[in-house]
HTML snippet that shows the backbone in 3Dmol.js (N, CA, C, O; Angstrom):
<script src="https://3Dmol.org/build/3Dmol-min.js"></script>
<div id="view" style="width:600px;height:400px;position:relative"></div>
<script>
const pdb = `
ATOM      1  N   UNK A   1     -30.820   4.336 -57.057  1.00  0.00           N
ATOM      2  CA  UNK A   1     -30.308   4.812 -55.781  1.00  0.00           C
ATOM      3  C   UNK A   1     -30.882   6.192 -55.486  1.00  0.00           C
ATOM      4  O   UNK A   1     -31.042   6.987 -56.412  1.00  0.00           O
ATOM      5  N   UNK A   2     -31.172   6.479 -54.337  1.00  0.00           N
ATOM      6  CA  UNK A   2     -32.329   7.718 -53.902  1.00  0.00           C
ATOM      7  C   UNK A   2     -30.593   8.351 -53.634  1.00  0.00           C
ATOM      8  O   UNK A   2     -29.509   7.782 -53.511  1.00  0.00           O
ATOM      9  N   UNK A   3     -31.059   9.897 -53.629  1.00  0.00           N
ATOM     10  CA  UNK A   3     -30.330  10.743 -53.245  1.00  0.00           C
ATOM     11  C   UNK A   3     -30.573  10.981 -51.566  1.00  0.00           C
ATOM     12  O   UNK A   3     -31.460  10.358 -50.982  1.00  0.00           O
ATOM     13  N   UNK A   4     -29.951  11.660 -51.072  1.00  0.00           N
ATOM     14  CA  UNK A   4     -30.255  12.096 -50.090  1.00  0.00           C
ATOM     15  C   UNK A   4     -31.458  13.006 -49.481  1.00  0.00           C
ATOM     16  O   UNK A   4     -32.132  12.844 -48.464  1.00  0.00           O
ATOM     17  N   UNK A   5     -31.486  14.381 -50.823  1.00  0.00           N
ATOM     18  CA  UNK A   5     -32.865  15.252 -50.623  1.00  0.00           C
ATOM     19  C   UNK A   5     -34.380  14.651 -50.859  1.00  0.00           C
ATOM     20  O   UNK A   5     -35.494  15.125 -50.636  1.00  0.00           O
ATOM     21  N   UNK A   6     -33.930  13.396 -51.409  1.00  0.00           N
ATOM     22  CA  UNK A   6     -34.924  12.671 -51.860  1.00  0.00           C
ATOM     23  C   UNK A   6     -35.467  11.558 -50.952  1.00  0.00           C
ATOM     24  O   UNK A   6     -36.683  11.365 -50.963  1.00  0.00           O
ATOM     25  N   UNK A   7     -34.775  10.899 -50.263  1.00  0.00           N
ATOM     26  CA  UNK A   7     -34.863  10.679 -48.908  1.00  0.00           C
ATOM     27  C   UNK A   7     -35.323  11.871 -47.993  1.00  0.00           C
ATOM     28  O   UNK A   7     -36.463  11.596 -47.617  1.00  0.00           O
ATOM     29  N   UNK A   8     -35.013  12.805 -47.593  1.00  0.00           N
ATOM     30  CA  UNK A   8     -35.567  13.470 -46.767  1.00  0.00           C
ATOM     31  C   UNK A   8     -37.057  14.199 -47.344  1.00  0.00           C
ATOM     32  O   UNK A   8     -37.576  15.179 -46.810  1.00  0.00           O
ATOM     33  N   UNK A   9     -37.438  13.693 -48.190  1.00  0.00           N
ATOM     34  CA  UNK A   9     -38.668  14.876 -49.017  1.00  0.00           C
ATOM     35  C   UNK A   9     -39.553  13.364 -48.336  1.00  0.00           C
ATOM     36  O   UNK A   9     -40.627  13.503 -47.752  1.00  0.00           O
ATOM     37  N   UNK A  10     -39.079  12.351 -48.477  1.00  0.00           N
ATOM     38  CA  UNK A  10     -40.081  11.207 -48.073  1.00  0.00           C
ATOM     39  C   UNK A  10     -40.507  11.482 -46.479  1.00  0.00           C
ATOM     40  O   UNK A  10     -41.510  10.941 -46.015  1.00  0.00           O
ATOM     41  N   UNK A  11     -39.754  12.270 -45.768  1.00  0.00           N
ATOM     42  CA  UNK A  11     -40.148  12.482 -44.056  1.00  0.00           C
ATOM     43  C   UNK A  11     -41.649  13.431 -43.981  1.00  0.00           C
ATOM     44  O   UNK A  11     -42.037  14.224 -44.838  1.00  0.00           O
ATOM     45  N   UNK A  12     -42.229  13.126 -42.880  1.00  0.00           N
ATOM     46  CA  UNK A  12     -42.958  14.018 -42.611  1.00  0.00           C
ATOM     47  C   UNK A  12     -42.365  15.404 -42.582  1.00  0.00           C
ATOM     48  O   UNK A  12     -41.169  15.518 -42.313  1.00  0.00           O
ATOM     49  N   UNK A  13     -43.333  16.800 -42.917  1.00  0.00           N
ATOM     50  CA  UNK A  13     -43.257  17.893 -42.575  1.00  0.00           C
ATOM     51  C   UNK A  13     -42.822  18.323 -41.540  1.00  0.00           C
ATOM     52  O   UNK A  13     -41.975  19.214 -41.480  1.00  0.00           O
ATOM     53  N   UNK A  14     -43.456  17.620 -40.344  1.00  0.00           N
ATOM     54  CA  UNK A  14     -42.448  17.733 -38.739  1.00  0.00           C
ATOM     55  C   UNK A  14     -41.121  17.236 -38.920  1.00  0.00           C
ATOM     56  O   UNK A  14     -40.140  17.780 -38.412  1.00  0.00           O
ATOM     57  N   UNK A  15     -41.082  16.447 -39.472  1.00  0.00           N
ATOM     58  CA  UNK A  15     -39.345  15.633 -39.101  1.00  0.00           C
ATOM     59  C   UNK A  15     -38.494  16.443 -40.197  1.00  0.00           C
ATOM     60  O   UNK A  15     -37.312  16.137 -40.039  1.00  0.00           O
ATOM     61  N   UNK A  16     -38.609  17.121 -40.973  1.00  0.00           N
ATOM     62  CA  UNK A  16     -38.011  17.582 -42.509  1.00  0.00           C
ATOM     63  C   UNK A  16     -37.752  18.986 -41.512  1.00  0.00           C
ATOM     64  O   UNK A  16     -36.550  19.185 -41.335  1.00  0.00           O
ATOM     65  N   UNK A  17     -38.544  19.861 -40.918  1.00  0.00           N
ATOM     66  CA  UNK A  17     -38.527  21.011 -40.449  1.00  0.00           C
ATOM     67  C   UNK A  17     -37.434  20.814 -38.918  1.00  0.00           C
ATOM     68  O   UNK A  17     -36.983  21.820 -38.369  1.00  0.00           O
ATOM     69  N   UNK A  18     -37.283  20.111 -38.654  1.00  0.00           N
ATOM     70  CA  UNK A  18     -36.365  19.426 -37.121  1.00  0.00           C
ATOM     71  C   UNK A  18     -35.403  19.260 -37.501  1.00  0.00           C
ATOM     72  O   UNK A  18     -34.445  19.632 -36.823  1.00  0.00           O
ATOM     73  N   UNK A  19     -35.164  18.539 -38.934  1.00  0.00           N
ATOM     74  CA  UNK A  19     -33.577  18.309 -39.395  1.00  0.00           C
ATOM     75  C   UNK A  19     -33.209  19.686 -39.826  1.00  0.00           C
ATOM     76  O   UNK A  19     -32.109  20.090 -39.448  1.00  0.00           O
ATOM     77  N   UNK A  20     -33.905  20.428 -40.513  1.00  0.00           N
ATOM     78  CA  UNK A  20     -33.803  21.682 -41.010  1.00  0.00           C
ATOM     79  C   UNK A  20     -32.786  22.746 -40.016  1.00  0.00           C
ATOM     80  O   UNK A  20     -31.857  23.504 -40.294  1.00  0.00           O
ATOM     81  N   UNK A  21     -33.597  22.309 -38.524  1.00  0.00           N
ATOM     82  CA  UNK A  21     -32.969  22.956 -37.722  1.00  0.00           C
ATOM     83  C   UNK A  21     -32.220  22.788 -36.779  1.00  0.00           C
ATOM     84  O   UNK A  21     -31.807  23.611 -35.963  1.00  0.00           O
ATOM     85  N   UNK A  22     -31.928  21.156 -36.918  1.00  0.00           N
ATOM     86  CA  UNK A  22     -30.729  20.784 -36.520  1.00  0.00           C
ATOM     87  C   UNK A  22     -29.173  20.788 -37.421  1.00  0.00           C
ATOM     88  O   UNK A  22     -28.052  20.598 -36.948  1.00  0.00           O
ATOM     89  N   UNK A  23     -29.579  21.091 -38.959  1.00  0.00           N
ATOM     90  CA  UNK A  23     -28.694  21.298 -39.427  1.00  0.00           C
ATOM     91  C   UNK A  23     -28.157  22.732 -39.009  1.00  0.00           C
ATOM     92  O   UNK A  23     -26.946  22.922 -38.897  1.00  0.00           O
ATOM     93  N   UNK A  24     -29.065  23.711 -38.786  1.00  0.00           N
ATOM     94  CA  UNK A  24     -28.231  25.307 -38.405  1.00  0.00           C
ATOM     95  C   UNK A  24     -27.209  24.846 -37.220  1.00  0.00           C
ATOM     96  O   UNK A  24     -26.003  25.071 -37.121  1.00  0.00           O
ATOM     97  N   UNK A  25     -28.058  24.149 -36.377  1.00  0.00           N
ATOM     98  CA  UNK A  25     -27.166  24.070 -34.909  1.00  0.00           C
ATOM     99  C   UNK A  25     -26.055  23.098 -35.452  1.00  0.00           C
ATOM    100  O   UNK A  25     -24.928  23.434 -35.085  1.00  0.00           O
ATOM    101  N   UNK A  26     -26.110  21.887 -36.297  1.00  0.00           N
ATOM    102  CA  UNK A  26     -24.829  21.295 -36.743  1.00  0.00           C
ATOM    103  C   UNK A  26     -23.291  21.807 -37.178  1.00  0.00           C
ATOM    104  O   UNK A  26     -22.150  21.427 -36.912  1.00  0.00           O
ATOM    105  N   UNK A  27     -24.152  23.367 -38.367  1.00  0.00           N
ATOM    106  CA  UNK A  27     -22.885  23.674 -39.015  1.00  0.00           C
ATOM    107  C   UNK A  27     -22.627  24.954 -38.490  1.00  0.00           C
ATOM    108  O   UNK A  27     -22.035  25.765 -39.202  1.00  0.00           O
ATOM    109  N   UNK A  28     -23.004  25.278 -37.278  1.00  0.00           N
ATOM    110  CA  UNK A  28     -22.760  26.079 -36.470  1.00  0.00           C
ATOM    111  C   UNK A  28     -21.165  25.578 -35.253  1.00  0.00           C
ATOM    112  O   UNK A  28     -20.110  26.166 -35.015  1.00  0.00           O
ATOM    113  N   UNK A  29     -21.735  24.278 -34.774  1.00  0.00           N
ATOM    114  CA  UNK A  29     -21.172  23.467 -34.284  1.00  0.00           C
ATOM    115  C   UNK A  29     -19.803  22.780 -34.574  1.00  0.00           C
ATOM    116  O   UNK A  29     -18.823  22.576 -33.858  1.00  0.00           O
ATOM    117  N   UNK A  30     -20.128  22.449 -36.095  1.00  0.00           N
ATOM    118  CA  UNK A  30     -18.917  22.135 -36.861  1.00  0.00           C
ATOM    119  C   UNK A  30     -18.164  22.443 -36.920  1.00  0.00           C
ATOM    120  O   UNK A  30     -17.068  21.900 -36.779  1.00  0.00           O
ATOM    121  N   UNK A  31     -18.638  24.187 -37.323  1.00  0.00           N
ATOM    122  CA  UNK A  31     -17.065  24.967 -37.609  1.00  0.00           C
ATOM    123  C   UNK A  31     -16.733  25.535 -36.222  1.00  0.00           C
ATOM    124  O   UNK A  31     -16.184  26.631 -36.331  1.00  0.00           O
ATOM    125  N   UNK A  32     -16.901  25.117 -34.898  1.00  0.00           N
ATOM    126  CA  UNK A  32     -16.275  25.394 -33.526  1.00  0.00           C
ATOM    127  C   UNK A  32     -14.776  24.825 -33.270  1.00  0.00           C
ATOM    128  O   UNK A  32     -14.863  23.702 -33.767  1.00  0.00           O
ATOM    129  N   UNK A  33     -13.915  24.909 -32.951  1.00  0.00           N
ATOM    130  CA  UNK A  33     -12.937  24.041 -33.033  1.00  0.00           C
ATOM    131  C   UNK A  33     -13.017  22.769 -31.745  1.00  0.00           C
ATOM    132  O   UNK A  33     -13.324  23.031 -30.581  1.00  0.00           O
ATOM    133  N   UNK A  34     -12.707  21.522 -32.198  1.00  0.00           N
ATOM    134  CA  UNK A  34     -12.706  20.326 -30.965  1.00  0.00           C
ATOM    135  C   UNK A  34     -13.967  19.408 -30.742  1.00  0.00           C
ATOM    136  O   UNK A  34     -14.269  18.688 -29.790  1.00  0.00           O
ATOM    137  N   UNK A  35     -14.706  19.713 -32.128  1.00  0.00           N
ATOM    138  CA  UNK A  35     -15.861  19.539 -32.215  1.00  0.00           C
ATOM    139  C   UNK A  35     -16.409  17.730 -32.680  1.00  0.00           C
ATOM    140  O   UNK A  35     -16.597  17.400 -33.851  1.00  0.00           O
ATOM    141  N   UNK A  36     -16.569  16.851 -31.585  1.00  0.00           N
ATOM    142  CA  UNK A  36     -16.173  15.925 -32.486  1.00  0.00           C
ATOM    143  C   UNK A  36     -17.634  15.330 -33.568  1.00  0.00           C
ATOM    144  O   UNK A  36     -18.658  15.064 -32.940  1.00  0.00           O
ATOM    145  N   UNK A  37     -17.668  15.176 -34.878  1.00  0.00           N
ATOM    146  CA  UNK A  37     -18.190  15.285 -35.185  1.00  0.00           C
ATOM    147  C   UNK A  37     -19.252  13.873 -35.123  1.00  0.00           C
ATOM    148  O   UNK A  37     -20.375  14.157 -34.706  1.00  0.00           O
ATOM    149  N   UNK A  38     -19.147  13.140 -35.302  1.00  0.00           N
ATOM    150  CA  UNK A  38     -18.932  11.392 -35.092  1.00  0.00           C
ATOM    151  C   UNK A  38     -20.157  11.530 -33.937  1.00  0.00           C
ATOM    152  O   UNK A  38     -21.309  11.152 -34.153  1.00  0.00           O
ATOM    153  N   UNK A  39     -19.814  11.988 -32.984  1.00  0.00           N
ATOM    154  CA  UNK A  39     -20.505  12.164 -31.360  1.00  0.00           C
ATOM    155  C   UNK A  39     -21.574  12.550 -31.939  1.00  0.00           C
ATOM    156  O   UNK A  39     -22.512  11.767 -32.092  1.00  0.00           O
ATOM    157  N   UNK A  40     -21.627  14.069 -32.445  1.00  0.00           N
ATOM    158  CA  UNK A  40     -22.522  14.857 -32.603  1.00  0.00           C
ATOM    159  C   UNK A  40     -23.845  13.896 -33.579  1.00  0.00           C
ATOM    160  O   UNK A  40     -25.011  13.794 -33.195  1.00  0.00           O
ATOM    161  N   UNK A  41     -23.469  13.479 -34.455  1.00  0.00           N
ATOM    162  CA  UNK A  41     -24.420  12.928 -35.312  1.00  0.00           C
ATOM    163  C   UNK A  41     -24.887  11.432 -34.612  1.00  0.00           C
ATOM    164  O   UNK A  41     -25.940  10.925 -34.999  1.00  0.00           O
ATOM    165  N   UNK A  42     -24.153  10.825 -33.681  1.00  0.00           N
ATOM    166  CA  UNK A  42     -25.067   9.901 -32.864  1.00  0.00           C
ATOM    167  C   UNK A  42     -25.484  10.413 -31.823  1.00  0.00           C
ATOM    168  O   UNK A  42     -25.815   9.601 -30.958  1.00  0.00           O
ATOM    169  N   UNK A  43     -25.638  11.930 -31.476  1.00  0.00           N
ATOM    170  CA  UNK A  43     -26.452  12.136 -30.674  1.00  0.00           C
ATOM    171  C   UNK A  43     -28.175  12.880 -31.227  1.00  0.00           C
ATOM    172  O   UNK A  43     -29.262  13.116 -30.699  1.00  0.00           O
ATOM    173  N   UNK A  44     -27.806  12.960 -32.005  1.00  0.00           N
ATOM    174  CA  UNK A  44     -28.833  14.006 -33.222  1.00  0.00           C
ATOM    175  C   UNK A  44     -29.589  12.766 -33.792  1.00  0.00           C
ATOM    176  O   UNK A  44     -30.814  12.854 -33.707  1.00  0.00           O
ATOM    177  N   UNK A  45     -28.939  11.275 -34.533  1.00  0.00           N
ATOM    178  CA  UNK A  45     -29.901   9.898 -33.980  1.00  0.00           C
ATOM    179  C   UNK A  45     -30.431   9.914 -32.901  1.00  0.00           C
ATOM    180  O   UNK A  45     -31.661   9.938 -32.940  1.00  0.00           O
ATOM    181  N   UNK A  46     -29.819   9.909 -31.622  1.00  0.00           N
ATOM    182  CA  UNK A  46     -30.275   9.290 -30.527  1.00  0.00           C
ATOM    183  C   UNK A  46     -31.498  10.070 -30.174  1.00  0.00           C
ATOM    184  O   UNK A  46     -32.529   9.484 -29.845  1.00  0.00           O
ATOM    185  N   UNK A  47     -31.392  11.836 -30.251  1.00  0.00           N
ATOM    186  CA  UNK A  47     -32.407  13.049 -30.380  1.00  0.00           C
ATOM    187  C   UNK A  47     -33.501  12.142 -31.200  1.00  0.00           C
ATOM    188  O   UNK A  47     -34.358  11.509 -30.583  1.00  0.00           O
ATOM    189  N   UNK A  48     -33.435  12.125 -32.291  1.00  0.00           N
ATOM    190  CA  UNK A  48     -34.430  11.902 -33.578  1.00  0.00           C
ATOM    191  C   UNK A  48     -35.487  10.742 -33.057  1.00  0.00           C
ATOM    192  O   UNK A  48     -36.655  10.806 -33.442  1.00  0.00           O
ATOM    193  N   UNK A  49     -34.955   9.423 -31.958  1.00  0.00           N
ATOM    194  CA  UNK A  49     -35.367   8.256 -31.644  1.00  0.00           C
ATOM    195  C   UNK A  49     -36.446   8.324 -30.613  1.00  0.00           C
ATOM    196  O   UNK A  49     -37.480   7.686 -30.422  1.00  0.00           O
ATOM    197  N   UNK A  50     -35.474   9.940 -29.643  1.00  0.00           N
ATOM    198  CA  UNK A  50     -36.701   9.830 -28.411  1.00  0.00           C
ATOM    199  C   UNK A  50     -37.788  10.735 -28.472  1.00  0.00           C
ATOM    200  O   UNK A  50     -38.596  11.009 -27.584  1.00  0.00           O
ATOM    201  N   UNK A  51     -37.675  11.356 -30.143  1.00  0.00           N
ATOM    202  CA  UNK A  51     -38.775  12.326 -30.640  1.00  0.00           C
ATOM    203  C   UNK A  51     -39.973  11.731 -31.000  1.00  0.00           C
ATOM    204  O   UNK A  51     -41.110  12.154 -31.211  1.00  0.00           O
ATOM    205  N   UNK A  52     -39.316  10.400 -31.025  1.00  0.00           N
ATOM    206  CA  UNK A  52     -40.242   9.240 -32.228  1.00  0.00           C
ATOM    207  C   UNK A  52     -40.333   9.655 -33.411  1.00  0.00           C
ATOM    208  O   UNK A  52     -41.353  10.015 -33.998  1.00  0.00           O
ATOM    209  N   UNK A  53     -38.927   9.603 -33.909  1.00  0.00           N
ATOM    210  CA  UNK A  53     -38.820   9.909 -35.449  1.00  0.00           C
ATOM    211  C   UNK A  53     -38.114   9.036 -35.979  1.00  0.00           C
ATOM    212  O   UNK A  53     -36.929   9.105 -36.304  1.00  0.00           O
ATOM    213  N   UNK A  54     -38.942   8.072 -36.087  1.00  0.00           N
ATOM    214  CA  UNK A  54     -38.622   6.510 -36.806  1.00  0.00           C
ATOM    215  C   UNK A  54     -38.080   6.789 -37.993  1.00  0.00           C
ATOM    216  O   UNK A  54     -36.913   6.496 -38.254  1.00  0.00           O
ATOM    217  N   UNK A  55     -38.837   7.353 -38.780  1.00  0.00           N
ATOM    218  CA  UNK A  55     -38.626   7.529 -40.242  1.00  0.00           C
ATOM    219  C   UNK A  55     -37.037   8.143 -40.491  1.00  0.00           C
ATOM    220  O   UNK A  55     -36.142   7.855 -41.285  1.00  0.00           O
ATOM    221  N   UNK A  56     -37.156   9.001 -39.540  1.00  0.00           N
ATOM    222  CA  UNK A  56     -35.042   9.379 -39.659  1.00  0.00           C
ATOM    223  C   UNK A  56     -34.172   8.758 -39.897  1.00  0.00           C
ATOM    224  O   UNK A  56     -33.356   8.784 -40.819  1.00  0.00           O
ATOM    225  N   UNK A  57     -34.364   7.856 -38.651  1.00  0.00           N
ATOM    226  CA  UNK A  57     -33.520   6.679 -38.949  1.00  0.00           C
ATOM    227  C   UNK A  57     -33.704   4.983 -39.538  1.00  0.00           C
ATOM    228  O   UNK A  57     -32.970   4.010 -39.360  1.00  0.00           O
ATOM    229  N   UNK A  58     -35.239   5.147 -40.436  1.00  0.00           N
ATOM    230  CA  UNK A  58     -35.095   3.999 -41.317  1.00  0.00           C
ATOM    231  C   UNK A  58     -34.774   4.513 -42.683  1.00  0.00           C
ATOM    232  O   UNK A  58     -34.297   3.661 -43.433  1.00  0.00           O
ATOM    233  N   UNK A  59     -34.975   6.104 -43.338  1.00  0.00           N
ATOM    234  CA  UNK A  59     -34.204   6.236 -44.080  1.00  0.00           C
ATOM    235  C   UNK A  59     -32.853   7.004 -44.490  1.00  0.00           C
ATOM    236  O   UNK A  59     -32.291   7.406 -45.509  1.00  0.00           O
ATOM    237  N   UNK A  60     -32.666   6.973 -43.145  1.00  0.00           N
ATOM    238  CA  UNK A  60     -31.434   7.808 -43.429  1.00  0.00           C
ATOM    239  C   UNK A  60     -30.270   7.024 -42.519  1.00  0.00           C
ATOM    240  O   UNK A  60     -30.710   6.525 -41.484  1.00  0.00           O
ATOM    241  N   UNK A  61     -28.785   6.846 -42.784  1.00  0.00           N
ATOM    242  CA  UNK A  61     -27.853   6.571 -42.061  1.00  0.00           C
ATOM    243  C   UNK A  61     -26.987   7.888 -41.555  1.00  0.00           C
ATOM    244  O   UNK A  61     -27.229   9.044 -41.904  1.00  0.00           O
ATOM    245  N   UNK A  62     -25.906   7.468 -40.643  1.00  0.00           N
ATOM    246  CA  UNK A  62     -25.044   8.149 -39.819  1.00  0.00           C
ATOM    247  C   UNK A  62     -24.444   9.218 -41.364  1.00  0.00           C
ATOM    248  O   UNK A  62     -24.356  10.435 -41.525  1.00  0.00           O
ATOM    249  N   UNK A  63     -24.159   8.115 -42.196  1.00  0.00           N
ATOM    250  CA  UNK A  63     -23.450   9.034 -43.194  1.00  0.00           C
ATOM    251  C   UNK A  63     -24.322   9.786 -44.426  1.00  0.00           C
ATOM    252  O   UNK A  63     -23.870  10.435 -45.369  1.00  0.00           O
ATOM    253  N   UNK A  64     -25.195   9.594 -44.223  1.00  0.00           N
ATOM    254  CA  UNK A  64     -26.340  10.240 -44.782  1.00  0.00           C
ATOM    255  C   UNK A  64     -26.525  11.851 -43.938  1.00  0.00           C
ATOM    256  O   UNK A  64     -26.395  12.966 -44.443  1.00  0.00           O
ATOM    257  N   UNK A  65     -26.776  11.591 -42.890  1.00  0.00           N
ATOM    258  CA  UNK A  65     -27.264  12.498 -42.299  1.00  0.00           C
ATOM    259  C   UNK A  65     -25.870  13.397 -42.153  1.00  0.00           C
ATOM    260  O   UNK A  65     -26.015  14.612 -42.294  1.00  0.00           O
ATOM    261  N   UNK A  66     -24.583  12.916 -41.892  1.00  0.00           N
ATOM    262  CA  UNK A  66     -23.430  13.601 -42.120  1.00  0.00           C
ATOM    263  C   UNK A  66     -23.231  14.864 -43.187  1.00  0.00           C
ATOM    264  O   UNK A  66     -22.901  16.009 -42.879  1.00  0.00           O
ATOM    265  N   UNK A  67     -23.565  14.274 -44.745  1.00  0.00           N
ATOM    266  CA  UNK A  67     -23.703  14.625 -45.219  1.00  0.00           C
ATOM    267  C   UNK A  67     -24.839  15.899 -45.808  1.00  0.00           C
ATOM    268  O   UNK A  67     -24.661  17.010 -46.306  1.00  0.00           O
ATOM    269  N   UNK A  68     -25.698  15.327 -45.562  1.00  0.00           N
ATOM    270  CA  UNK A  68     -27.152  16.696 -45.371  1.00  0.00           C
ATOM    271  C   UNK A  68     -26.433  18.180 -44.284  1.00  0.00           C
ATOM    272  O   UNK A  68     -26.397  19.410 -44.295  1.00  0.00           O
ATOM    273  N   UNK A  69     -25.935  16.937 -43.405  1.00  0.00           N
ATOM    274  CA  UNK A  69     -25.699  18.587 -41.846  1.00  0.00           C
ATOM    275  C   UNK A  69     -24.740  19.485 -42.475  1.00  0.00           C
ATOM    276  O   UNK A  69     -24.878  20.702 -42.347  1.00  0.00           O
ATOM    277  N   UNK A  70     -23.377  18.777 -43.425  1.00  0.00           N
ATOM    278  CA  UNK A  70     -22.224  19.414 -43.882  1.00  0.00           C
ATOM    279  C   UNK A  70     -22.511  20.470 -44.924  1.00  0.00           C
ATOM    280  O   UNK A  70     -21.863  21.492 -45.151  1.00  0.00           O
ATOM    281  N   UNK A  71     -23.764  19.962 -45.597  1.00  0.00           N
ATOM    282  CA  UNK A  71     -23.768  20.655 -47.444  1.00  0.00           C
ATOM    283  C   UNK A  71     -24.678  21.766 -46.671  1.00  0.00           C
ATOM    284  O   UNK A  71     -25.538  21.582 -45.809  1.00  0.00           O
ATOM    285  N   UNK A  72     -24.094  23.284 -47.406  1.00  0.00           N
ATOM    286  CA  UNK A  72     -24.562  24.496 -47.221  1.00  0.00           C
ATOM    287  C   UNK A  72     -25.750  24.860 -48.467  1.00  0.00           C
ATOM    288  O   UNK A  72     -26.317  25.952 -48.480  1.00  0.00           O
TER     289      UNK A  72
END
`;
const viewer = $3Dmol.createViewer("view");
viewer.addModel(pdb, "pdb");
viewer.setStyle({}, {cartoon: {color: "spectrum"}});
viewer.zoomTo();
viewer.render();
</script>
């Protein structure tokens, strides 16, 4: 079973550097109050899809990526 960082080391350099910095804006976001989180990470898919960043979402899931945005 792949880990998660290990999954993301498989992305391109562009797509690894995008999550990078969608995680600042995530756990920025997070700790806002009313924030729903659920939304946020199918919109950060939906982002990733019209970037053409296939690879995001063939190896990574909703709760995958949950997880990456949460861990400091």
């Amino acid at each position: 079973m792949q880990t998660i960082n290990s999954k993301i080391s498989q992305l391109p350099k562009e797509q690894k550097e995008w999550l990078l910095s969608i995680k600042n804006i995530y756990q920025t976001a997070f700790y806002a109050n009313g924030i729903n989180t659920k939304d946020l990470i199918s919109t950060i898919e939906l982002k990733a899809k019209e970037k053409g960043y296939s690879e995001i979402g063939l190896l990574l899931d909703a709760d995958d990526l949950f997880k990456f945005f949460k861990n400091q």
